[in-house]
N, C-alpha and C positions, 0 to 999 in steps of 0.2 A: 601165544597170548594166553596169559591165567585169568580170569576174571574171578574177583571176589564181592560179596554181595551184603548189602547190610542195611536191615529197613529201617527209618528213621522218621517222625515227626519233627516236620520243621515248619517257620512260621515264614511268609514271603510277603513283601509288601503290594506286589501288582499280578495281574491276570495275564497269563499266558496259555492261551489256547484252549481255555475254559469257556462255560456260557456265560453269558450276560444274561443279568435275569435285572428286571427294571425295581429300583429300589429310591424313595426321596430320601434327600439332605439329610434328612432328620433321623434317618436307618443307620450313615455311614459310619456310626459308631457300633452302634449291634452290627452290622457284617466285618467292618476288622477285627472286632473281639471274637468272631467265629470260624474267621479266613484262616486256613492251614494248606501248607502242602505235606505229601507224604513224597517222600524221598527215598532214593538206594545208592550208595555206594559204590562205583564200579573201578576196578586199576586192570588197566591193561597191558602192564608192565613188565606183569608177573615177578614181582619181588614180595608182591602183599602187603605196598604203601597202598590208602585209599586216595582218590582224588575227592575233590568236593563234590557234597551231596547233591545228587541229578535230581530234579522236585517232577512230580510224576502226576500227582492231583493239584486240584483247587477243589476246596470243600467247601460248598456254600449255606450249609443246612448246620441244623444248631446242634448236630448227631456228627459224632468224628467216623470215619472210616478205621475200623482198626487193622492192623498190619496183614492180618490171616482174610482179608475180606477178597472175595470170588479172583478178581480182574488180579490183585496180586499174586496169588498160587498160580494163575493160569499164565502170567509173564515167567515165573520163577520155573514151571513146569515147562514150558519152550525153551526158554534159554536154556536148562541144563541137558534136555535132549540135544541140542544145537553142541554141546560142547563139552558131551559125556567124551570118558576115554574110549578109544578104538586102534585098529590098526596106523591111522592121519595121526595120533597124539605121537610127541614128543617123549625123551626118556623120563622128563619132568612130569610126565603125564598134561599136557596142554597141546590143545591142537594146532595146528599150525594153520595163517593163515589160507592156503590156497586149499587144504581140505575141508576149512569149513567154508568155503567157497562153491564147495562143489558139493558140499551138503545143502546148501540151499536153491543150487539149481535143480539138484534131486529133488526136496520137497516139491519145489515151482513143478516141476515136472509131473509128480505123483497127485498132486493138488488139481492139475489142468485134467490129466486120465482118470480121478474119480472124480470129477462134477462137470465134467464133459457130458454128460446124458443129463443127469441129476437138474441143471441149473441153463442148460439151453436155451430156455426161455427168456432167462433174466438177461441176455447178450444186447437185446433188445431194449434194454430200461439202464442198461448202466454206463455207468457217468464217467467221460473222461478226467483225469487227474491233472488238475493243471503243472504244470512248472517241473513234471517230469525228465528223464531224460529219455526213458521208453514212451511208448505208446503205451499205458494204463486206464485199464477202465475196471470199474468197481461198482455193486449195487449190496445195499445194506436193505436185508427184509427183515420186517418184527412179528415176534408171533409171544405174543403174555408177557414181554417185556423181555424177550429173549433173542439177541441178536443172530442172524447167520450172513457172513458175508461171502461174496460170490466175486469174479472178477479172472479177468485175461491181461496179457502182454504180451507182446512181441518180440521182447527179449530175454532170455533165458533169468538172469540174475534179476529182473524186476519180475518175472513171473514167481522168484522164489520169495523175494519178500512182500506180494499179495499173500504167497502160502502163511506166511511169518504171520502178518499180519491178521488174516484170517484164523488163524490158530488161537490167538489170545485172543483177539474180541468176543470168539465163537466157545471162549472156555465152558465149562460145567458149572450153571448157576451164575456166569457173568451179565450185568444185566443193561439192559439201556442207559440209565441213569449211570451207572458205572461208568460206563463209556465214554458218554460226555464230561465227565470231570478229569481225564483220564488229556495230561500234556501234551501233547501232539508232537513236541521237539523232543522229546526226554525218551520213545520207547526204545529209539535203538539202542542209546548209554544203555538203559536197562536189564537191554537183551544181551550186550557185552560187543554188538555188532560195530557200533559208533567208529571205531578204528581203524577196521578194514576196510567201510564205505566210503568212495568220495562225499566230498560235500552234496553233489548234485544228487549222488541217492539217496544220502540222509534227509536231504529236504523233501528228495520224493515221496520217504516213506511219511513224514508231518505232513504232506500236505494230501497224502492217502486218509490219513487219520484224520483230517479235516473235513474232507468229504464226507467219507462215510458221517461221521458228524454230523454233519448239514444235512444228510439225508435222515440219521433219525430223529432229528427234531422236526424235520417235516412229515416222519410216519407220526411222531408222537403230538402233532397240530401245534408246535414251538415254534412262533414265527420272530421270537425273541431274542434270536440268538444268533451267531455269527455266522448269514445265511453267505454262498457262496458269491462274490460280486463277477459280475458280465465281467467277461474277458480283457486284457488295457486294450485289442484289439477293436471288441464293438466300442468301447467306452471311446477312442480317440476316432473311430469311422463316425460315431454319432458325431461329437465336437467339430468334425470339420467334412460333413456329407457334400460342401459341394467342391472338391476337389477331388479331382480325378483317383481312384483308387489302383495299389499297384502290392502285389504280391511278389516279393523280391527273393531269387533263392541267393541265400546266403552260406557261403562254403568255410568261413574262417578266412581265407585268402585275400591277398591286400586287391585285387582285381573287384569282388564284387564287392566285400565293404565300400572301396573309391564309388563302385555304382551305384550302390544303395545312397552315397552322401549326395550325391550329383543329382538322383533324383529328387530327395529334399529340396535341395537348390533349387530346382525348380518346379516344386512346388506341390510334386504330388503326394500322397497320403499312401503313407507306406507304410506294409508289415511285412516283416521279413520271418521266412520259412527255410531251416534248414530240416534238409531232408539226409534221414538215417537209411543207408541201404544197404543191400545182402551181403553177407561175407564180413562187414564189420558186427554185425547182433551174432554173428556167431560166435565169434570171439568176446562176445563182453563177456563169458561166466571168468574169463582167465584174470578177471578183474582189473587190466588197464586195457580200453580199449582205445583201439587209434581213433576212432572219431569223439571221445570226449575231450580231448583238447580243441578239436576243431567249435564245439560246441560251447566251448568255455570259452572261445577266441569271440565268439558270435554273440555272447552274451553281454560280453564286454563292448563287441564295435555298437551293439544296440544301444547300451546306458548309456556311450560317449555321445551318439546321435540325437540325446535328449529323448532318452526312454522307448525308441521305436519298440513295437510291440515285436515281440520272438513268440516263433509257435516252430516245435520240433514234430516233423511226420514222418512216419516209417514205411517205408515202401517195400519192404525185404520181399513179401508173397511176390508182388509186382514184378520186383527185381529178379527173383528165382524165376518165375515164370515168361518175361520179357526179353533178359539178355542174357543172364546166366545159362537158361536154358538152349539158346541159340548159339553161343558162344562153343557150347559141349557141342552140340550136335554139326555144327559146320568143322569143329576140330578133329570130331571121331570121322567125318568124311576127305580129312585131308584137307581140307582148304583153311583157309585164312581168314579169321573171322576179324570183323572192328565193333567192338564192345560199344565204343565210346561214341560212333555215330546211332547206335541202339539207344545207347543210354538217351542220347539227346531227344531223339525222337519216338520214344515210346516210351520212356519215362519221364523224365524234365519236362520236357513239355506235349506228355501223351497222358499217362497215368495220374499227373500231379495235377494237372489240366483238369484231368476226369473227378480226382478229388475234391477239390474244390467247389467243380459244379455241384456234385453229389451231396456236397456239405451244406449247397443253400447259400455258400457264401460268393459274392456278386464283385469279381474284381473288374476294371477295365483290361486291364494291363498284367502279365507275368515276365517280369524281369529276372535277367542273369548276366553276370559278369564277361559273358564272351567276346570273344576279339572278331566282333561282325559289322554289318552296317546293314539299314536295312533303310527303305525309300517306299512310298505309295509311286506305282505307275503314273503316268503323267496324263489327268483328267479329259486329252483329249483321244485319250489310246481307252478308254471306256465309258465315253459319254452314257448318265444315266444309269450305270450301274455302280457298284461297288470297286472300289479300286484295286488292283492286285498288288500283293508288298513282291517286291526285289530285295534280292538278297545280294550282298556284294563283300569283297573280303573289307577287311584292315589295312591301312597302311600302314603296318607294321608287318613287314611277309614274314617276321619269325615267327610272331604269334599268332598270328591271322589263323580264327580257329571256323572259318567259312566251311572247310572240306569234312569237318564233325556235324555240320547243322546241315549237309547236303539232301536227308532224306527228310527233312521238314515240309509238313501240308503249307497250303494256301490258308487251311482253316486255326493252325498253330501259330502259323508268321502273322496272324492277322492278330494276336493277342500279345504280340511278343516285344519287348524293348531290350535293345543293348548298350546301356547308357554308355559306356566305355567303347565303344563301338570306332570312335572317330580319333581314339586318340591310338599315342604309341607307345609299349609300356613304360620307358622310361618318363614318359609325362604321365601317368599312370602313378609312376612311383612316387613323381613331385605331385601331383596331388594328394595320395598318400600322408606327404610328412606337412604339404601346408593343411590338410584336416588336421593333422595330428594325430592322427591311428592308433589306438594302443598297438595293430601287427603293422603296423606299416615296414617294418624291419624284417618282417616274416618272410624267408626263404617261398621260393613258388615251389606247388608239389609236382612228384612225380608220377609218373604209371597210371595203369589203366585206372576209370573208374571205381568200380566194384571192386577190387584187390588190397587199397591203401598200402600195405608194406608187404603184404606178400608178392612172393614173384610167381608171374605168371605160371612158367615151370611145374613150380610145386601146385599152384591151381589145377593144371593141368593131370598132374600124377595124384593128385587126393583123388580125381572122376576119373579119372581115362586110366591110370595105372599103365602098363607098359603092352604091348605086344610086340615083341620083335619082328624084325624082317632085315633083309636086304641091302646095300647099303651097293649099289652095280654103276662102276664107269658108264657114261651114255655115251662113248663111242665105240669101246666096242665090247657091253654085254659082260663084262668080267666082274665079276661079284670080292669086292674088294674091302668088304666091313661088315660089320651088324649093328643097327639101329636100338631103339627101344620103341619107337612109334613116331607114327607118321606125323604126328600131333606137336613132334618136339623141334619141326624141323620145318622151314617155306625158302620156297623158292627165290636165290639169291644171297641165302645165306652164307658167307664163310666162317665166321667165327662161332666155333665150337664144335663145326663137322669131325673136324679130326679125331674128334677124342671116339666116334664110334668108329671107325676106319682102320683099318689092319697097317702095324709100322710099317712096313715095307711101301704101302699105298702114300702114308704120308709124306715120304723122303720127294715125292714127285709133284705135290700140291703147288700153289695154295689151290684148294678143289673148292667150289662152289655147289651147291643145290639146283639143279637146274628142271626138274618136273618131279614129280611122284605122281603111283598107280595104285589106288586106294584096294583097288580091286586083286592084289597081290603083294601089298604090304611094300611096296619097292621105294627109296626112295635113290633117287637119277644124278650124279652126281657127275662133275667134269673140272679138267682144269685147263681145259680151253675154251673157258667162257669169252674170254673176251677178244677173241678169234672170231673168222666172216662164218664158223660152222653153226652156230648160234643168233646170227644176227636177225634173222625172220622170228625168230623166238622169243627173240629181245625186244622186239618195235611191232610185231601185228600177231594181234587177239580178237577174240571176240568179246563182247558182253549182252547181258540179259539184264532182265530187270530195270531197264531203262526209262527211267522219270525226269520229268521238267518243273521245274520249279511255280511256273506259271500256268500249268498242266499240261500245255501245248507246244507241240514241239516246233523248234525254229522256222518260220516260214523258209527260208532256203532250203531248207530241207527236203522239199517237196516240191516238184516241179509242175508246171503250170496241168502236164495231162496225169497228174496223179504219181511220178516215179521218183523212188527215194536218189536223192542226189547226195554227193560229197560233199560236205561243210566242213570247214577250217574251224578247228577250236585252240585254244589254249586250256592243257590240261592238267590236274595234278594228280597222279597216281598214288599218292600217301601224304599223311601230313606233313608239311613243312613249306620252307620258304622256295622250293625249286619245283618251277614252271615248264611244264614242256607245252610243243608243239605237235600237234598231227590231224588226222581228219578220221572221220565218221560219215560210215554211210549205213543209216538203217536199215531194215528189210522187213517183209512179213505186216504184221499187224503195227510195227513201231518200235515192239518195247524190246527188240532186240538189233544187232550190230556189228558191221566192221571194225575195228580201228584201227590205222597204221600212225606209228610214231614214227616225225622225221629224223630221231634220235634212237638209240638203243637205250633200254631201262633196265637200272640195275637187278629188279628181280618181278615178273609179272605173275602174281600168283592167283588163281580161281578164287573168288570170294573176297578179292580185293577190289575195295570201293576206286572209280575213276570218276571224278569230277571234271565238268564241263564248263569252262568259263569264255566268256565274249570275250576276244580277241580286240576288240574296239573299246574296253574297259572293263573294269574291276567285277564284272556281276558275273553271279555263279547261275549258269539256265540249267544245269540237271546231273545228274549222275546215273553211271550204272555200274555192273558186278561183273567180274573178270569171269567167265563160262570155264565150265571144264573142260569144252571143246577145243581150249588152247592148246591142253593136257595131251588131248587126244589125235589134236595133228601132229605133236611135238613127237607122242609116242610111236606112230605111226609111221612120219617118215626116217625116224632113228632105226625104227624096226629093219625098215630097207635100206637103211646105208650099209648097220652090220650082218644083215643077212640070216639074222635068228629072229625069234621068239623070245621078247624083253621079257 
């Protein structure tokens, strides 16, 4: 991209992004004979045709701005740092987009590390940016008519054009007054940036410029001017306070749009929140991120809904600290982590929960697309108290998403609605196309939460990297491959073992996963899995961490003089549509367990969530977490068939 620059006076008929300053009838001939814009020139072509002039002022004073005045030098002096030659330039000498992409999360960077001490305080006073795609917050202070502005993000490439931005407001001798006449839409053409930013950042940065704005005509006592209006969020909670209020998470996907429409329908007052989380803000500096189409999807199912308000929240710290972080840590110990029941329950509806409250804002209700159903206990099962929710699957067992919301409190389910809860997704879809969706055509996503198109794998090897070990027959002890880490592999696997496995080992497969020993890097492999050598391994475990839905665990459970007894459940070991059978018998304090399957499963691995559903119907009463003790009878009695030291 070359950009060429060329300042010009031009005349414009209407006000854009300028102040309003109050003038009668009788003026509007002396202010159009004095209205000018000043314009630049930008091609992004690089042939060194110009486009049409980008108008950059509105001059409202009987004195023109002339082309060398402060706020101009101090654009002209940004942009050509921004797009001087370097190592990034082309033979043409022109940079190319993705270096100066990563010049600007450089600046964002360098911008955050010097006024990180400096401007601490201002964190406190500054104002979110509406109609962002990151989380932006900015605070404008004056001192003799001399602007400094301050500000954070949460994502790399909006952290860099705060820097951007701050640089030319913050220029040598640029002044308030400048400021404010100063186009809001026009500084990125200016800057030569317009090209490479989506739409959604170019508007970010005008309605950055906006702000700030707004803020120094309230340092400078301007109440004159285009002060910032209440959110379309309060603006439609005001218009319609007595309908039940409902905070909708909106993902792009035809499942919670159909939700969001359905709650309309009946009746409630909704705004809908999609939320931005970790592992995608890392990737925005690469300049397409996968969650901005979701967010352009989300924008659009709003306008179609007749303008429901959209508000974008970033949870990435949340995220890093809630499941990202558990995800590592269960994986570096071998076991088998489920992101996606974290995600639900300590984020969606843990952290976003918590935001909201913390925000002051007063919802009844937090909605999400999921394939659940949920029920108030039956008023004579709690006379005088509050009623407890039930939680129950879908009748749809493909999608039935009951076995991801199985670590939900009493005090989350109590907030919670899942409009789509009762239907199946193919009615799902037809309501889709009789709203008329602009996604209603939209493919469902894949994979985990927090990943979007990366593959778990690679999640894995950017943290964990490799440690080899092992790779030992578990009948008898003979070391037949070498892994890369125990993190790449869970029990029951076949597909892709081979490839760490020595040829000669293969020609005897197909071999399965059948335990790992975190504690010596091993992982246990056999290819007579599904032989009676295996069968105890297959069908009885233990679990810990054992919770009930209702808090309380099943009365059967417990026999009349206090002793834990056998209960029949219907269970499901992993997502999906297949149901087993077997029982549970507590021990101890409760929150731990027997369970035999009257089936063998295809892989039971430590750290794998086991849901517990009534047997007499659809409800889900608790879950709990496959022990390492599994690990540890498996390894033990192997020890003594082959007669070594695993």
């Amino acid at each position: 991209m070359q950009v060429a620059t060329a300042w010009s006076l031009a005349s414009a008929p209407g006000l854009v992004g300028g102040p309003r300053h109050r003038y009668h009838p009788s003026q509007s001939t002396h202010h159009a004979q004095h209205r000018h814009r000043y314009s630049t020139r930008v091609s992004s072509t690089g042939d060194g045709d110009e486009d049409d002039p980008i108008p950059l002022f509105v001059d409202y004073t009987q004195s023109r701005i002339p082309p060398n005045e402060p706020l101009l030098r101090s654009i002209d002096r940004v942009k050509n740092s921004l797009l001087e030659a370097s190592n990034d330039t082309s033979a043409g000498g022109a940079i190319n987009n993705d270096a100066l992409l990563r010049r600007i999360v450089q600046k964002g960077i360098s911008f955050q590390q010097a006024n990180r001490e400096k401007h601490r305080d201002d964190e406190y006073e500054m104002q979110r940016v509406p109609g962002c795609i990151a989380t932006v917050l900015v605070r404008a202070t004056l001192s003799r008519n001399i602007v400094t502005i301050s500000g954070k993000s949460d994502a790399l490439l909006s952290g860099g054009l705060i820097a951007i931005v701050a640089d030319v407001l913050s220029g040598v001798d640029v002044t308030a007054h400048e400021i404010l006449q100063l186009d809001a839409n026009s500084l990125t053409s200016a800057l030569g940036l317009k090209p490479i930013l989506n739409t959604g950042r170019n508007d970010g940065v005008a309605s950055m410029i906006r702000v700030i704005q707004d803020q120094i005509r309230s340092l400078l006592g301007d109440s004159s001017g285009n002060t910032i209006q209440p959110s379309s969020r309060d603006a439609i909670r005001n218009e319609t306070s007595d309908k039940p209020t409902v905070a909708m998470l909106l993902s792009g996907g035809v499942d919670s749009s159909v939700a969001l429409h359905l709650l309309l329908q009946q009746g409630y007052n909704v705004t809908a929140y999609y939320l931005r989380i970790w592992l995608e803000d890392e990737l925005a500096h690469l300049g397409e991120c996968p969650w901005e189409d979701d967010l352009h999807v989300c924008q659009e199912v709003c306008e179609h809904a007749g303008n429901v308000p959209l508000e974008t929240v970033s949870l990435g710290k949340e995220y890093r600290d809630r499941v990202v972080q558990y995800t590592i840590e269960e994986a570096q110990q071998g076991r088998t982590p489920n992101p996606d029941i974290m995600c639900n329950s300590r984020v969606k509806f843990g952290c976003f929960l918590e935001y909201i409250d913390q925000s002051g804002m007063k919802f009844d209700h937090v909605a999400s697309g999921h394939y659940a159903r949920l029920e108030d206990e039956p008023r004579e099962s709690s006379p005088g108290t509050t009623r407890a929710k039930r939680l129950f699957r879908a009748p749809d067992p493909v999608k039935d998403q009951s076995y991801f919301l199985c670590a939900l409190t009493q005090k989350q389910l109590s907030k919670v609605l899942f409009p789509i809860g009762q239907y199946k997704k193919s009615e799902v879809r037809q309501l889709a196309s009789e709203f008329n969706l602009p996604n209603r055509n939209r493919p469902d996503s894949q994979g985990l939460c927090f990943l979007g198109k990366v593959k778990f794998d690679e999640f894995l090897s950017s943290y964990l990297g490799s440690r080899p070990g092992d790779v030992v027959d578990a009948m008898n002890g003979e070391v037949i491959g070498k892994h890369n880490g125990l993190w790449y592999h869970t029990v029951g696997q076949r597909k892709g073992i081979g490839k760490v496995m020595f040829p000669l080992a293969t020609a005897h497969g197909p071999w399965y996963v059948v335990a790992k020993d975190q504690s010596k890097d091993v992982v246990y492999v056999s290819n007579r899995y599904d032989e009676d050598d295996f069968a105890k391994a297959r069908s009885e475990f233990e679990v810990e961490d054992v919770r009930w839905i209702s808090n309380q665990h099943p009365a059967q459970a417990m026999s009349s003089d206090g002793k834990w007894e056998v209960v029949r459940f219907d269970m499901k070991i992993r997502h999906g549509p297949k149901i087993v059978q077997g029982s549970l018998q507590l021990k101890g304090d409760g929150s731990s367990g027997n369970v035999k399957l009257d089936l063998k499963d295809g892989g039971l691995a430590p750290g794998q969530y086991v849901v517990f559903y009534s047997q007499t119907s659809d409800e889900v009463l608790g879950a709990g977490v496959i022990s390492e003790k599994h690990w540890a009878s498996f390894l033990k009695e192997y020890k003594q068939m082959v007669g070594s030291e695993l």
